[in-house]
C-alpha positions as CSV (number, residue, x, y, z in Angstrom):
1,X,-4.9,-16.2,6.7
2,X,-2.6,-16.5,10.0
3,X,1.2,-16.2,8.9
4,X,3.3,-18.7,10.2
5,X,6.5,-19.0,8.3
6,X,9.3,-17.4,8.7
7,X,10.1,-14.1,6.9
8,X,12.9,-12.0,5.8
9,X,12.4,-9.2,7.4
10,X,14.9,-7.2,5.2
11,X,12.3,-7.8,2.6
12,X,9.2,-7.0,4.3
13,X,10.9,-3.7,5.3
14,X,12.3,-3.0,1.7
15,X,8.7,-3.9,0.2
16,X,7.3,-1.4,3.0
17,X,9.4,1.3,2.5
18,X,8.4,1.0,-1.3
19,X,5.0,0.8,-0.8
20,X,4.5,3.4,1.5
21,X,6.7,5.7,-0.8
22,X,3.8,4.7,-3.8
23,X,1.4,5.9,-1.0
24,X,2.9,9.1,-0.2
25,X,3.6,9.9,-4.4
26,X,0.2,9.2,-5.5
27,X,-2.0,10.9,-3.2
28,X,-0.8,14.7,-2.5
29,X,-3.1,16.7,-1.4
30,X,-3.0,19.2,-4.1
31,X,-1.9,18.4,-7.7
32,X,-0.5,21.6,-8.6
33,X,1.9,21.6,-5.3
34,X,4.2,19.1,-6.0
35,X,8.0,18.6,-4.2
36,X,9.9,17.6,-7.7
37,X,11.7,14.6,-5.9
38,X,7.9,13.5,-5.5
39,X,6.6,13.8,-9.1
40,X,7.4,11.6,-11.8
41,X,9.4,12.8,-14.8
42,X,7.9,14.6,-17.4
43,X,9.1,12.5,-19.7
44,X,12.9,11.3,-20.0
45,X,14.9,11.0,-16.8
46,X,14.2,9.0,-13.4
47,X,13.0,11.0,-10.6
48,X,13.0,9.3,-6.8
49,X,9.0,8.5,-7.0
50,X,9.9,6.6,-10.8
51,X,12.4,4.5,-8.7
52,X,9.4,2.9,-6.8
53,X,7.2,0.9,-9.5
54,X,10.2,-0.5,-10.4
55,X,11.5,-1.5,-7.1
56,X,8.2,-3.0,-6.4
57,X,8.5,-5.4,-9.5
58,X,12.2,-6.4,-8.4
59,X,10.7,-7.1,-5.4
60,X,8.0,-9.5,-6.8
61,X,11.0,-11.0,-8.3
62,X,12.9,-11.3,-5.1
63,X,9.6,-12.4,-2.8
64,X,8.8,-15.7,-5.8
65,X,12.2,-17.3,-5.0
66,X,11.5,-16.8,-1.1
67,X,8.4,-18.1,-1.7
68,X,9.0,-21.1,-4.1
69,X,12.6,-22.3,-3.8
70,X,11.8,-25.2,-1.4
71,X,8.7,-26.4,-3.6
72,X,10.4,-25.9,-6.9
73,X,12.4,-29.0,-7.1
74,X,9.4,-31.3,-6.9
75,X,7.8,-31.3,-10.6
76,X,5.1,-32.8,-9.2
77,X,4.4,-29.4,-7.4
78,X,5.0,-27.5,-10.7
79,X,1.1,-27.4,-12.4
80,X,-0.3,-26.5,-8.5
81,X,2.3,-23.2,-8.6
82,X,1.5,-22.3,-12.1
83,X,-2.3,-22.4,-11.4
84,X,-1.6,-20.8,-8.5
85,X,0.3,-18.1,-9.7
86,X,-2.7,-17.6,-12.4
87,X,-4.9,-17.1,-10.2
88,X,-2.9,-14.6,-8.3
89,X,-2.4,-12.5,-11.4
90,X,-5.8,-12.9,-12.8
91,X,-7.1,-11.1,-9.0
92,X,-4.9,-8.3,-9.5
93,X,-6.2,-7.3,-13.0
94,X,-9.8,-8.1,-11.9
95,X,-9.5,-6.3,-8.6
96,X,-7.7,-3.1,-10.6
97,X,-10.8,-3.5,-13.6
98,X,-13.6,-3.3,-10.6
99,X,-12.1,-0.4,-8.9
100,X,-11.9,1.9,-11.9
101,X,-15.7,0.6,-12.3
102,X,-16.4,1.6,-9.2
103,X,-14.6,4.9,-9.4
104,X,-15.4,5.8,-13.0
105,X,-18.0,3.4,-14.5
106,X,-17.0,1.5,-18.1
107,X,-17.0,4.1,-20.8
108,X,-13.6,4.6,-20.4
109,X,-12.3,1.7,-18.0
110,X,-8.6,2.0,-18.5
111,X,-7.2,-1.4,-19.4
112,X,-3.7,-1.5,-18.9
113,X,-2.5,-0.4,-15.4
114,X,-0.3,-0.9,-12.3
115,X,-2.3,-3.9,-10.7
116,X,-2.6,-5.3,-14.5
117,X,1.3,-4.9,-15.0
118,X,2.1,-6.6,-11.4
119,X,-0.2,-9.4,-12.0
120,X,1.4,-10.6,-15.8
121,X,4.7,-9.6,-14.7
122,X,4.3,-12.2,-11.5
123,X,2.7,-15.1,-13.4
124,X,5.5,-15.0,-16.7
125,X,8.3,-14.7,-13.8
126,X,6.8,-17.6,-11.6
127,X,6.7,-19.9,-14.7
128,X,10.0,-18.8,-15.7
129,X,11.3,-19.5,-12.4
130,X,9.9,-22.7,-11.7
131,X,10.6,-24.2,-15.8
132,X,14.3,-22.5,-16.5
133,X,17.5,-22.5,-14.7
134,X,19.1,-19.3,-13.9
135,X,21.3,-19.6,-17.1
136,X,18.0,-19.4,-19.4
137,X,16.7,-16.5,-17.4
138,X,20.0,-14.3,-18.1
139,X,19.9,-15.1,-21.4
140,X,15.8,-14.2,-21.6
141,X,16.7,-11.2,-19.7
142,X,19.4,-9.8,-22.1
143,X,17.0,-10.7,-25.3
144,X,13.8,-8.6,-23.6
145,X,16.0,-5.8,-23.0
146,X,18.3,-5.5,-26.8
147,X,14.8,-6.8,-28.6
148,X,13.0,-4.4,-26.7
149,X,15.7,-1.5,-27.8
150,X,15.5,-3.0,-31.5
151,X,11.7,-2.7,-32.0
152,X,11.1,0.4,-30.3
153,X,14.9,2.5,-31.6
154,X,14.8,1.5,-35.2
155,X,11.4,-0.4,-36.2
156,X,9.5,1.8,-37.9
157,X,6.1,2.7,-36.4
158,X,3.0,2.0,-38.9
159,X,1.1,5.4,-38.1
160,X,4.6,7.6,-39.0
161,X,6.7,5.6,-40.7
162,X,9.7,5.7,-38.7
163,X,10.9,4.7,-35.1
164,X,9.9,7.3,-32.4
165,X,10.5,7.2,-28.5
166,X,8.1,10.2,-28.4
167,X,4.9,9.7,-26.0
168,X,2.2,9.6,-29.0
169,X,4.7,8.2,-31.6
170,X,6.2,5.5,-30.6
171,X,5.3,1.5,-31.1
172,X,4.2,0.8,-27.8
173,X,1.7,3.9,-28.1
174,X,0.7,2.4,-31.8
175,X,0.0,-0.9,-30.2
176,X,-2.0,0.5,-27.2
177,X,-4.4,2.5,-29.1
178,X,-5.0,-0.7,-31.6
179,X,-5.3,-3.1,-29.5
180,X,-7.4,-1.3,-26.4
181,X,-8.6,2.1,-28.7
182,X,-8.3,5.4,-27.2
183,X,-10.7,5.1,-25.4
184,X,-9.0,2.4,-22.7
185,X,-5.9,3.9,-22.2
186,X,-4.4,6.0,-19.3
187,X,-6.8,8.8,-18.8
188,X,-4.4,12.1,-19.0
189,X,-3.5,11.4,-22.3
190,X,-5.9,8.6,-24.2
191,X,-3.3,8.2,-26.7
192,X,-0.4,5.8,-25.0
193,X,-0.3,4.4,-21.8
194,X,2.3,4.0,-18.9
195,X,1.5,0.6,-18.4
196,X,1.0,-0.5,-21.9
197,X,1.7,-3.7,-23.9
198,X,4.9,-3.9,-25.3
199,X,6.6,-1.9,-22.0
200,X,5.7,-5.3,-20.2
201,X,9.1,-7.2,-21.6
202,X,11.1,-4.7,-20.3
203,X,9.4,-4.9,-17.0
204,X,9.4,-9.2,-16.9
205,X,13.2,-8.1,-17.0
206,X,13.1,-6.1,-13.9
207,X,11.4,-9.4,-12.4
208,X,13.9,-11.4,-14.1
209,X,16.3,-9.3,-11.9
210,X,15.0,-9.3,-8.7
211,X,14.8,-13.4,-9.3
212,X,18.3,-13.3,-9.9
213,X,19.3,-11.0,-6.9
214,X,17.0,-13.0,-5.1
215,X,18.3,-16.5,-5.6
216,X,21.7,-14.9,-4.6
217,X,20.7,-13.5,-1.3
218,X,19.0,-17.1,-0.8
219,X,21.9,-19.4,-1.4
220,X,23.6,-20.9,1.9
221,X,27.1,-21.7,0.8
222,X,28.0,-17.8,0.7
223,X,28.7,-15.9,3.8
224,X,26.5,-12.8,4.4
225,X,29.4,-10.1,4.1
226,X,30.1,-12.2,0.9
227,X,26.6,-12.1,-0.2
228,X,26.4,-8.3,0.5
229,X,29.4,-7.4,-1.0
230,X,28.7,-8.9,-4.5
231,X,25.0,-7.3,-4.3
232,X,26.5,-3.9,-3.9
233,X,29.0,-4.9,-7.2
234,X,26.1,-5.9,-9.2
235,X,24.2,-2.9,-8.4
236,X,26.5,-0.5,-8.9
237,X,27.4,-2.0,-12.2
238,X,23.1,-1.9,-13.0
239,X,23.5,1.8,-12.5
240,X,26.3,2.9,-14.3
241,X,25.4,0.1,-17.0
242,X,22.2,1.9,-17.2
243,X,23.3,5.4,-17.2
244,X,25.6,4.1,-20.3
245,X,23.0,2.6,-22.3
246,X,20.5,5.9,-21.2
247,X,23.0,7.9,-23.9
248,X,21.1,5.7,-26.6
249,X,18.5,4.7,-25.5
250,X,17.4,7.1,-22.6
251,X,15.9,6.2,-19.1
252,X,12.5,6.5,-19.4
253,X,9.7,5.2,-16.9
254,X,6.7,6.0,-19.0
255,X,8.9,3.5,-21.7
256,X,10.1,1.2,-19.3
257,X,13.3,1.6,-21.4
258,X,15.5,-1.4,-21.3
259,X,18.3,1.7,-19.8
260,X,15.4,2.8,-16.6
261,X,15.5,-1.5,-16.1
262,X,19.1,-2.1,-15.5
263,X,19.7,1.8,-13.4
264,X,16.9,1.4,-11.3
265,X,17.4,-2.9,-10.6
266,X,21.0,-1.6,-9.9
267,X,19.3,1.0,-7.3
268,X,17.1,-1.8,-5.8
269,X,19.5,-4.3,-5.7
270,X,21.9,-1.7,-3.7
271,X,18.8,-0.6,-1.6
272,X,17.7,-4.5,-0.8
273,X,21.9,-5.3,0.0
274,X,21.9,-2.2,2.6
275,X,18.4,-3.0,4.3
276,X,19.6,-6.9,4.5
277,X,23.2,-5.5,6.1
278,X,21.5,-3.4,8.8
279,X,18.3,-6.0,9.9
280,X,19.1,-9.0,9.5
281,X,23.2,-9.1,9.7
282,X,23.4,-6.4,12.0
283,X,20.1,-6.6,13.7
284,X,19.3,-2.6,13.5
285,X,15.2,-3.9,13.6
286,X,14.0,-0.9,15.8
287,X,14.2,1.7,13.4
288,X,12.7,0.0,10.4
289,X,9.7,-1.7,12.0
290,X,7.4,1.1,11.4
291,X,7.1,-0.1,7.9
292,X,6.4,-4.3,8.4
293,X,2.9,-4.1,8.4
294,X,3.3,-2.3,4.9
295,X,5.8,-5.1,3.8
296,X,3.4,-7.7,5.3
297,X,0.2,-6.7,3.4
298,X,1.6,-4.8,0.5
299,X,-0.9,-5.3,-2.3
300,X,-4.0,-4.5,0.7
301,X,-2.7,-0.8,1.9
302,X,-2.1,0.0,-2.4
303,X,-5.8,-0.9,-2.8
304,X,-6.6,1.1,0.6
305,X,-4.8,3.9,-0.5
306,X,-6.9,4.2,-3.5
307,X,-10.1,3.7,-2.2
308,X,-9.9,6.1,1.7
309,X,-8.6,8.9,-0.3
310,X,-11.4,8.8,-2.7
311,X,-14.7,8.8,-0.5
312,X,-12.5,11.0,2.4
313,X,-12.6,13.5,-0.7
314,X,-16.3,13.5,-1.0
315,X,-16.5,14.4,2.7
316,X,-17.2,18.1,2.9
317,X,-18.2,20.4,6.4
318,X,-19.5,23.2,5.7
319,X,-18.7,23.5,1.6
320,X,-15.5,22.6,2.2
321,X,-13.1,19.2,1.8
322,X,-11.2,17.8,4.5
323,X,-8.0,18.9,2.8
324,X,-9.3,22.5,2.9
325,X,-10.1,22.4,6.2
326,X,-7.8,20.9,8.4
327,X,-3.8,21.2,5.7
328,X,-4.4,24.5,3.6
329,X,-5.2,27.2,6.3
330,X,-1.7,25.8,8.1
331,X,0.5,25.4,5.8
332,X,2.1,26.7,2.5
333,X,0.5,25.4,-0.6
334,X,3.7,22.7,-1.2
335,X,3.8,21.6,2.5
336,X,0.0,21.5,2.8
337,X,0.2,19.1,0.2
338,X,2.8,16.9,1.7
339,X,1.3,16.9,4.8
340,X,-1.8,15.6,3.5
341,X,0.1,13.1,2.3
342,X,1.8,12.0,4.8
343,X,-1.5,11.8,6.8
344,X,-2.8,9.5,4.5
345,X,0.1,7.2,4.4
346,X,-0.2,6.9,8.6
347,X,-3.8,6.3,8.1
348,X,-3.3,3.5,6.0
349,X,-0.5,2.5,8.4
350,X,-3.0,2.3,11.0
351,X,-5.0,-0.2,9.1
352,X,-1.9,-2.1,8.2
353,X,-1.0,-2.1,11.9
354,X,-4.1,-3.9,13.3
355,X,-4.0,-6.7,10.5
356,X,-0.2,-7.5,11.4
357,X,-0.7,-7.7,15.0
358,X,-3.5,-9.5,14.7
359,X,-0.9,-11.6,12.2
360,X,-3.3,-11.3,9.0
361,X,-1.6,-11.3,6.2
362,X,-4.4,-10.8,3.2
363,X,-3.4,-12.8,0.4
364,X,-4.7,-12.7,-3.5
């Protein structure tokens, strides 16, 4: 479709930079030469690349109240969004499920996964938003994060008999395995999942929080330095409220803990505030344009970056990949890897480029 409303372009940016950073993290060119900044934790802890997920799901937040505000007062317009928004998420879960057919056939088509967790996360935050006022969401969002702490710090897990917040042991792992079997769960462990069941509340609450930042940044009675101010408060006061509750109940991306959900919405609220000050108060556009088209057409360069990647590796001249050929004889093993990565990224940017000035924007 041809985009012809206005956008933020603070946001576009923000959403670019964080999906071009998922680009660059999940596609090096050599698994066992990883930058740390550029791997995800081991297990507690938050890294740079575990900030991104999470920003993206703020930004989901951020983009419904852009996106709805004007329409949301009419109730009449209520059923049309809901549908809407269920179709939206349904087309992410689908479009993750054919992929991993594609890629790796049914036997062990992974169930939970980013696309899935995107798409539920949108459609529970885009009814929430349209059918509660913003007093009702800060009072959901405080019960998803303590329940959340409750069931997974001191309910005790069926298969062990106590509460765990170990990878294998813990009740979101229990629930994963019974409800999708080992056999449809993340494929480096087949025992618990990143993306699994009960780590969704948490991460409706990171939605719940870009909603709230968003609907901020939106109002018109508040000056911008005003505006910017109070997000820099509030997302300072994520991170060190995060970094508190992380004593207890650590920060933990694989968990979603309800401590990695207030640090890192503190870290994207602080990152949006800073992008907003220097675009659109400022006007500092020059700089920052390079990632638009990856703003404009998120969810289409994540699913690109997937798919080029995979048939460029079945490429080979000679016996040997593309990787081999044109990064590894150049470079040390760790920058060889980068640089692969950052090939791929500009490829996709390519790609992204055409559609945005031909002002496509793909929508699910």
């Amino acid at each position: 479709m041809v985009q012809t409303k206005q956008r933020l372009l603070s946001l576009d940016i923000f959403r670019g930079i964080t999906v071009a950073a998922m680009i660059l993290v999940n596609n090096p060119g050599d698994w066992g030469h990883i930058y740390p900044p550029l791997e995800h934790s081991v297990w507690n802890g938050c890294t740079p690349t575990d900030l991104i997920f999470p920003f993206f799901l703020f930004i989901v937040g951020v983009s419904i109240v852009y996106a709805m505000e004007s329409k949301v007062a009419d109730v009449t317009n209520h059923k049309k969004m809901i549908l809407s928004a269920l179709r939206r998420g349904v087309i992410l879960i689908v479009i993750s499920l054919i992929k991993q057919i594609i890629f790796h056939g049914f036997e062990h088509l992974r169930l939970p996964g980013v696309l899935q967790r995107i798409g539920v996360v949108y459609f529970i935050c885009t009814v929430l938003y349209i059918k509660t006022s913003q007093k009702t969401r800060d009072w959901l969002f405080a019960m998803l994060l303590i329940g959340y702490y409750v069931i997974m710090a001191f309910v005790p897990v069926p298969d062990t008999g106590h509460a765990s917040l170990d990878p294998t042991t813990n009740m979101g792992a229990w629930l994963d395995r019974l409800v999708f079997s080992t056999n449809h769960l993340w494929a480096e462990s087949h025992t618990w999942d990143p993306e699994g069941l009960l780590g969704t509340l948490p991460a409706i609450a990171t939605g719940l929080f870009g909603i709230r930042v968003g609907s901020w940044l939106k109002r018109k009675d508040k000056a911008d330095n005003t505006k910017i101010k109070w997000m820099l408060i509030y997302g300072i006061i994520g991170v060190v409220s995060g970094l508190i509750w992380g004593l207890f109940f650590p920060i933990n991306k694989a968990l979603w803990s309800s401590s990695f959900v207030l640090y890192t919405g503190g870290w994207a609220t602080i990152g949006l505030a800073i992008c907003y000050w220097l675009i659109d108060v400022k006007g500092y556009k020059r700089f920052a344009l390079f990632f638009v088209p990856f703003g404009a057409n998120a969810i289409t360069a994540y699913v690109l970056s997937d798919f080029v990647p995979h048939y460029m590796n079945k490429i080979h001249i000679g016996g040997s990949s593309i990787y081999q050929l044109v990064f590894a004889p150049y470079f040390s093993p760790f920058n060889a890897s980068l640089a692969s990565a950052i090939a791929l990224v500009l490829l996709i940017w390519v790609l992204m480029w055409i559609l945005y000035l031909r002002k496509i924007i793909i929508k699910v």
